[in-house]
C-alpha positions in Angstrom: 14.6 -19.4 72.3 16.5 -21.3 69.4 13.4 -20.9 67.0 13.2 -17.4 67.8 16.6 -16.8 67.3 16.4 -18.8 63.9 13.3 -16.7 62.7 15.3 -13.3 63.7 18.1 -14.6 61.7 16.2 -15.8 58.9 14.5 -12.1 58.8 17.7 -10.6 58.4 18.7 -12.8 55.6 15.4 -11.2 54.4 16.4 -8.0 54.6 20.0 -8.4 53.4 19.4 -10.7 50.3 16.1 -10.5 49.1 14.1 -6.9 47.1 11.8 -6.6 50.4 14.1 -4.6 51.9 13.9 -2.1 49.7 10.8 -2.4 49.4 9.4 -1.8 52.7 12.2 1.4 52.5 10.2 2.7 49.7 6.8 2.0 51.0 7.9 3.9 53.9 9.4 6.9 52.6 6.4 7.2 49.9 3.9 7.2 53.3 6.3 9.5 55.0 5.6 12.0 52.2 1.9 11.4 52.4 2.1 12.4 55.5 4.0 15.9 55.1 1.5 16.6 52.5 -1.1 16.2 55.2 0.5 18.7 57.7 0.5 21.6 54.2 -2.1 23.4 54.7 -3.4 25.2 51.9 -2.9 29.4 51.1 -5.9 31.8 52.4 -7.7 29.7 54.8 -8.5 30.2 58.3 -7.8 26.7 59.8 -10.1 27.9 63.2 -12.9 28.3 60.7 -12.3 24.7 59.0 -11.6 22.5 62.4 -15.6 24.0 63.7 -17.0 22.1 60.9 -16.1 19.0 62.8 -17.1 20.5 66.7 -21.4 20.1 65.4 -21.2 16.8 64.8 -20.3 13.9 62.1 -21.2 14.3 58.3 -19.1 13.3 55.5 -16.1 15.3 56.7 -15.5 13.6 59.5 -15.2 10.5 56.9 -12.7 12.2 54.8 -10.7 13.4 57.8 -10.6 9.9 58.8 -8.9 8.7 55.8 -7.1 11.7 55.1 -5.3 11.3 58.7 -6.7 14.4 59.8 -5.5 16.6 56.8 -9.5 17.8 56.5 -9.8 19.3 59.3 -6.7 21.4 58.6 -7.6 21.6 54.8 -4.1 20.7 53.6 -2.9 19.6 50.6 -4.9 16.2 50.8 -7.4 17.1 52.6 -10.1 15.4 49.7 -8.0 12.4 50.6 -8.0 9.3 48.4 -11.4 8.5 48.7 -12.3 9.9 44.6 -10.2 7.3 43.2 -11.9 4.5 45.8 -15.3 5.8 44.4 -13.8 5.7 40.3 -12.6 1.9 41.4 -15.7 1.1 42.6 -17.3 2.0 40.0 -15.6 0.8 37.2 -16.4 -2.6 39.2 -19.9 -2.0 39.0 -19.9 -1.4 35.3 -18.2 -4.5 34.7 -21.8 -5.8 35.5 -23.8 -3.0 33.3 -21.2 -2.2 30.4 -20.2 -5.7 28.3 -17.2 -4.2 27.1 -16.0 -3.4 31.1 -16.5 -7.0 31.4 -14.4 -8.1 28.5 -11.4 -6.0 29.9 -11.6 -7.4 33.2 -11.1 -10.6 31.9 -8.0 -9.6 29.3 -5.5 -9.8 31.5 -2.8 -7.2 32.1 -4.2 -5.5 28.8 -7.9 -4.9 30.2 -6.3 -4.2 33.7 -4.4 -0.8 32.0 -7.8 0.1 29.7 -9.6 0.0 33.3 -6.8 1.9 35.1 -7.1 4.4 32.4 -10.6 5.1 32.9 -10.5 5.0 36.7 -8.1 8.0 36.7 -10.4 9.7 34.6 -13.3 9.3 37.0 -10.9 9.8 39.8 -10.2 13.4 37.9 -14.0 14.0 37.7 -14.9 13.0 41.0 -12.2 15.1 42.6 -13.2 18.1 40.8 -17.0 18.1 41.8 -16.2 17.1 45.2 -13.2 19.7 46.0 -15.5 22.3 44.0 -18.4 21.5 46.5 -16.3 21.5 49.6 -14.4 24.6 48.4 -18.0 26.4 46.9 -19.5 25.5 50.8 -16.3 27.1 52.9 -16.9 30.2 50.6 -20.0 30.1 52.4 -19.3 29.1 55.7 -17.8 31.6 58.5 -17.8 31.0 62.3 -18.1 33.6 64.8 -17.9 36.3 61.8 -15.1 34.8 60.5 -14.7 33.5 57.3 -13.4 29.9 56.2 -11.3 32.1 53.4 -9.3 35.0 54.4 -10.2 36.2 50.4 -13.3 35.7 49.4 -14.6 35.6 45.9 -14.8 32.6 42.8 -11.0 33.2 42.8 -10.6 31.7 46.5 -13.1 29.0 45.7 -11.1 27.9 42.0 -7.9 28.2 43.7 -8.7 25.4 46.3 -11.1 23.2 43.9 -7.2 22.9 41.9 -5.2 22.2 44.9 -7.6 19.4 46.3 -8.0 18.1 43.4 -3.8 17.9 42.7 -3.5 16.6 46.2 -6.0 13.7 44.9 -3.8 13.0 42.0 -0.8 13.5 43.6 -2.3 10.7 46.5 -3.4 8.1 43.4 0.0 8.4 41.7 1.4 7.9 45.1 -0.3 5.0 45.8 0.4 3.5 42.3 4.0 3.4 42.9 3.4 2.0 46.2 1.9 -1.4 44.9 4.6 -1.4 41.9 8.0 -1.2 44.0 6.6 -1.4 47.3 4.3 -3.5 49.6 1.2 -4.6 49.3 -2.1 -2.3 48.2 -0.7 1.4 47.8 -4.5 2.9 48.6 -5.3 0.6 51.0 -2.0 1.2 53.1 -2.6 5.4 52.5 -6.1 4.7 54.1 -4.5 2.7 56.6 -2.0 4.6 58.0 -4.4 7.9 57.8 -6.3 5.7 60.5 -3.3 4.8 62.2 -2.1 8.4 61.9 -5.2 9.7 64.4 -5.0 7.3 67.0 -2.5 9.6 68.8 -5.5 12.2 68.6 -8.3 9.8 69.4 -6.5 8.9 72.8 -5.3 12.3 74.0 -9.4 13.6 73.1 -10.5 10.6 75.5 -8.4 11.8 78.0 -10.2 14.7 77.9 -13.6 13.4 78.3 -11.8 11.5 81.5 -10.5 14.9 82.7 -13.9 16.4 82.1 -16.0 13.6 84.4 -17.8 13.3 80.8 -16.6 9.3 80.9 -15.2 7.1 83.3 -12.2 5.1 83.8 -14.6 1.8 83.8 -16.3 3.1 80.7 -13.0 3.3 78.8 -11.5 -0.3 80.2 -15.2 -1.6 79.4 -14.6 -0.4 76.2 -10.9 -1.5 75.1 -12.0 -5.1 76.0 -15.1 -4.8 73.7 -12.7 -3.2 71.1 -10.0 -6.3 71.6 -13.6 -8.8 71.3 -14.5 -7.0 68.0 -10.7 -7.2 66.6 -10.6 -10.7 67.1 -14.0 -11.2 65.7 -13.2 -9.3 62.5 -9.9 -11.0 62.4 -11.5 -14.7 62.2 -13.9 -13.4 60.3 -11.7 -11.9 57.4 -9.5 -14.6 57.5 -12.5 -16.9 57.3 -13.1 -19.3 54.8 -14.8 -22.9 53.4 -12.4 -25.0 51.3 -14.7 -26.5 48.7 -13.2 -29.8 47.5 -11.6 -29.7 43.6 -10.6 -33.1 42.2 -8.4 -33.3 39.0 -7.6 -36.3 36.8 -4.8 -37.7 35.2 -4.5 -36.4 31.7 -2.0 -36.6 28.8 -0.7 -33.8 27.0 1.2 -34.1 23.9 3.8 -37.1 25.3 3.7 -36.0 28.8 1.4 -36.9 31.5 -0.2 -34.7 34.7 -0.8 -36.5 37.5 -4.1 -36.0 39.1 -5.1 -34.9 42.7 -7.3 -33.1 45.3 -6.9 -29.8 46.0 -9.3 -26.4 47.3 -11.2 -23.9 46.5 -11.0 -21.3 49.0 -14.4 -19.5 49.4 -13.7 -16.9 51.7 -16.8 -15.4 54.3 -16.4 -11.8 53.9 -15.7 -11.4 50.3 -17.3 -7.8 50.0 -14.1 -6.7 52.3 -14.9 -3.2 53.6 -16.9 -1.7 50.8 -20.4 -2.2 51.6 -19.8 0.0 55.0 -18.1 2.5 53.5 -20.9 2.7 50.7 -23.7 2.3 53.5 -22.2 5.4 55.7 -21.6 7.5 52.6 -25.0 7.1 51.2 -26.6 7.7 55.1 -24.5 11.0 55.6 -25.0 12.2 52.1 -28.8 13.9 53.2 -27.4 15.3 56.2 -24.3 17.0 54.6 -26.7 18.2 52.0 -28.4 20.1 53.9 -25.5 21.7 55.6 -24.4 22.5 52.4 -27.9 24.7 51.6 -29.2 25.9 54.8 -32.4 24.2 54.5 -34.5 23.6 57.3 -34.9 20.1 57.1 -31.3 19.9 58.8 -32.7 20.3 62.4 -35.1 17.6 61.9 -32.8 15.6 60.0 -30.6 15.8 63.4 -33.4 15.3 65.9 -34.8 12.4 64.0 -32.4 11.0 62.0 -28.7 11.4 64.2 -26.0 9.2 64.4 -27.2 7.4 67.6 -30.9 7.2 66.5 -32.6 4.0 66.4 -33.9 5.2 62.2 -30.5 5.4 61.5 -29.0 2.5 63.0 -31.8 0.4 61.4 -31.3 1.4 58.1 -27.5 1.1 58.2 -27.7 -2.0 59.2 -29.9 -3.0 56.1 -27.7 -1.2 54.1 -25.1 -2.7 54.8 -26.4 -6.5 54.2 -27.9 -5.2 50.9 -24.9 -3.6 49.9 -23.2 -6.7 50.9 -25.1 -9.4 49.0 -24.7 -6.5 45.6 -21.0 -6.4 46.1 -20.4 -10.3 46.7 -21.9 -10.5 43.1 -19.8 -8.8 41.3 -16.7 -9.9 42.8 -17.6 -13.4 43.0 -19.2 -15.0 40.0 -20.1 -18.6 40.5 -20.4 -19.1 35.9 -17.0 -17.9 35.6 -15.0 -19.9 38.3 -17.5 -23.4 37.0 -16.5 -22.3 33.7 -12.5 -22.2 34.8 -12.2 -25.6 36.5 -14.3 -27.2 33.4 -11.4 -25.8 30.8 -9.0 -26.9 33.5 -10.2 -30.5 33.6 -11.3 -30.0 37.3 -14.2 -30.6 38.9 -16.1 -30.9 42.5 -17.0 -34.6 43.6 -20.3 -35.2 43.1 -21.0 -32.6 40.7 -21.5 -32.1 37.4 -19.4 -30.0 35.5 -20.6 -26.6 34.2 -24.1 -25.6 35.1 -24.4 -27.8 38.3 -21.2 -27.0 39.1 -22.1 -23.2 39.0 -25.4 -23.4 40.9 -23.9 -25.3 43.9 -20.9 -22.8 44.0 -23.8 -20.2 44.0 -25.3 -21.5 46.9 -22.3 -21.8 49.1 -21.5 -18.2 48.5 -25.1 -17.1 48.7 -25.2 -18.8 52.7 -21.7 -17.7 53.5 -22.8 -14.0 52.0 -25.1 -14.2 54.8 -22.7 -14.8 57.9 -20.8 -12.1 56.1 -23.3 -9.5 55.8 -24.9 -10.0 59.2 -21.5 -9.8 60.7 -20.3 -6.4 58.7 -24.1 -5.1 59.7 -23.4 -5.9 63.5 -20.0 -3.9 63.2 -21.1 -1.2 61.2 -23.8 -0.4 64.1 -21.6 -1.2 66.9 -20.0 2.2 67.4 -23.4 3.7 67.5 -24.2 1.8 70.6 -20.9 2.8 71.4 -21.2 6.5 71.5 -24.9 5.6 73.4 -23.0 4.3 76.4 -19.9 6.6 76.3 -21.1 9.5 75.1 -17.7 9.8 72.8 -18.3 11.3 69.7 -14.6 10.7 68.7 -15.4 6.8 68.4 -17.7 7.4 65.3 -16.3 5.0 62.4 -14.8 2.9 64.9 -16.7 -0.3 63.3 -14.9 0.8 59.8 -12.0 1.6 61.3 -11.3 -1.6 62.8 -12.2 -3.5 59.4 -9.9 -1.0 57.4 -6.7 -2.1 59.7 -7.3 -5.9 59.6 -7.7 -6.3 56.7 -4.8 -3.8 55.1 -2.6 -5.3 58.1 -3.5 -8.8 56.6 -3.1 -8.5 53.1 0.7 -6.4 53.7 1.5 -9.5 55.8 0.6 -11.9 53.0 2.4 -9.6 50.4 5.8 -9.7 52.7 5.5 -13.8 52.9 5.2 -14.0 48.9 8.5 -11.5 48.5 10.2 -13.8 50.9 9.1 -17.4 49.5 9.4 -16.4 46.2 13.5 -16.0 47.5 13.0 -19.7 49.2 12.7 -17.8 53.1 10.4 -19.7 55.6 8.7 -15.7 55.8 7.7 -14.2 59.5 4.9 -16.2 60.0 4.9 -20.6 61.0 
């Protein structure tokens, strides 16, 4: 009782003393307008029309009313969500592997951080536009029951809504921007996150449902919470996973002062791709399908037939995917050269090892075997909620396997960012 009163007290002195406080007041009131911009839907739009789309099964809208909190399905002001500037960063990551100059930026510091930021809100303005103008060029298009997605129809309906998705994804970036600078943690990731968070209230009341309807049982939904508390410590121990390679460091002299030597750690951490590769991997696998939505073709009935959510082709080639995309992204976010290269300017060095090349290819092959525990483990939870919906029979679980990733590891790294706030002001933090 005495440490928990002593750790309550300390957290107030937090809150009282220190800028985390205010920040966590900021970070809230920023999400709180995320999420009125959510709930605005936008002028001359049937909403019964929009919320059909998502009544014939899962294509990419279901993915963006997953991170959008359910503003797609509405077609509010953010109903394109966030995920434009996510597909800009992510590719501005890639070209630091293609473009040499990318590269040089990424390693100039807070300079090459602001020429990258600058192009990533280019893309992000690119991106938005061709994806709001497809959305709003298909829902000129689309009518259910007779009835129109748009109440007016013509290219002034469709230009009208390309702008207004397109300023909600702007409006979102900027939002998350001053999230990381004066609040807590990530900005994007924590918008993501509490879009997720923001539909478990719907997720529930739609199982319900199913209960009420005798489409799933009580004993299927208990069955299922205990896999769902399995897989969230699973993901948890996995994210947080790591092998601490050894680093030794020797005395040295510098001008008329000298550093004392000693062993320290280099964290390698499991699952260093985070959630990207699933997110690319489902992307690229719905792309075909909402394609041919998007033109009538039919290919679409054979393409749901053959190729569904809960179809052995499918789950095979996610899961492949996934490890591909896995082993592509661990690359270019770790680079064994570059970290042998750091500790040999830094006088360090791993016992046993030679400094510099050696030193590169035995960090290479740690990372290369723990990619693999990595990759198989995001494959397995990527394909889990397909096995899910097998045995259930709940399409609202789709993304579940995402989901769960996307709230560890946000949940995580806001922790982590509240502990620095709080050491940095000499506070033992909320966590022993």
């Amino acid at each position: 009782m005495a440490t928990r009163a002593a750790q309550t007290a300390n957290m107030m002195a937090a809150f009282r003393q220190s800028q985390l406080g205010r920040r966590l007041l900021y970070t809230l009131a920023a999400l709180v307008v995320f999420r009125l911009g959510a709930n605005i839907p936008l002028p001359g739009v049937n909403t019964t029309v929009i919320q059909s789309l998502f009544n014939s099964g899962t294509t990419i809208f279901a993915l963006l009313n997953l991170f959008s909190g359910g503003a797609t399905a509405t077609l509010s002001l953010f109903a394109m969500s966030i995920i434009p500037y996510i597909n800009a960063s992510i590719i501005m990551q890639l070209m630091t592997v293609v473009i040499p100059k990318v590269e040089e930026w990424s390693k100039e510091g807070e300079e090459g951080y602001r020429h990258i930021q600058t192009y990533t809100r280019w893309g992000t303005l690119i991106l938005g536009l061709l994806q709001s103008g497809g959305v709003s060029y298909y829902l000129s298009r689309y009518s259910y029951q007779g009835t129109p997605a748009f109440i007016h129809s013509g290219i002034a309906s469709v230009l009208l809504t390309t702008l207004l998705l397109t300023a909600g994804t702007l409006l979102l970036m900027w939002i998350g921007e001053q999230i990381t600078e004066k609040g807590v943690g990530n900005g994007i990731s924590l918008l993501v996150f509490f879009g997720i968070i923001s539909r478990v209230p719907f997720m529930v009341n739609q199982v319900g449902q199913y209960i009420s309807a005798g489409a799933a049982s009580v004993a299927t939904i208990v069955i299922f919470l205990i896999v769902a508390l399995i897989i969230l410590g699973a993901v948890v121990y996995m994210n947080e996973g790591y092998r601490k390679v050894a680093i030794q460091y020797p005395k040295r002299v510098v001008g008329r002062r000298m550093y004392q030597g000693g062993t320290t750690h280099l964290p390698m951490r499991v699952n260093q791709a985070g959630v990207i590769p699933v997110i690319f991997a489902i992307s690229l696998l719905l792309l075909p399908y909402t394609v041919a939505q998007f033109i009538h073709h039919s290919w679409q009935t054979w393409l749901t037939q053959h190729f569904g959510f809960v179809s052995w082709p499918y789950i095979g080639i996610e899961f492949l995917l996934v490890v591909v995309f896995t082993f592509f992204y661990t690359q270019v976010v770790f680079k064994p050269d570059d970290v042998a290269d750091n500790l040999k300017k830094a006088g360090g060095f791993i016992p046993g090892i030679r400094p510099g090349k050696a030193t590169s290819e035995f960090l290479g092959r740690i990372s290369y075997r723990l990619t693999w525990v990595g990759a198989l483990f995001l494959g397995i939870v990527s394909v889990m909620p397909s096995f899910v919906v097998m045995a259930t029979h709940i399409q609202s679980l789709y993304f579940g396997g995402t989901s769960l990733l996307i709230i560890v590891g946000v949940a995580l790294d806001a922790l982590k960012q509240m502990q620095s706030h709080l050491l940095m002001r000499n506070y033992q933090g909320f966590m022993r």
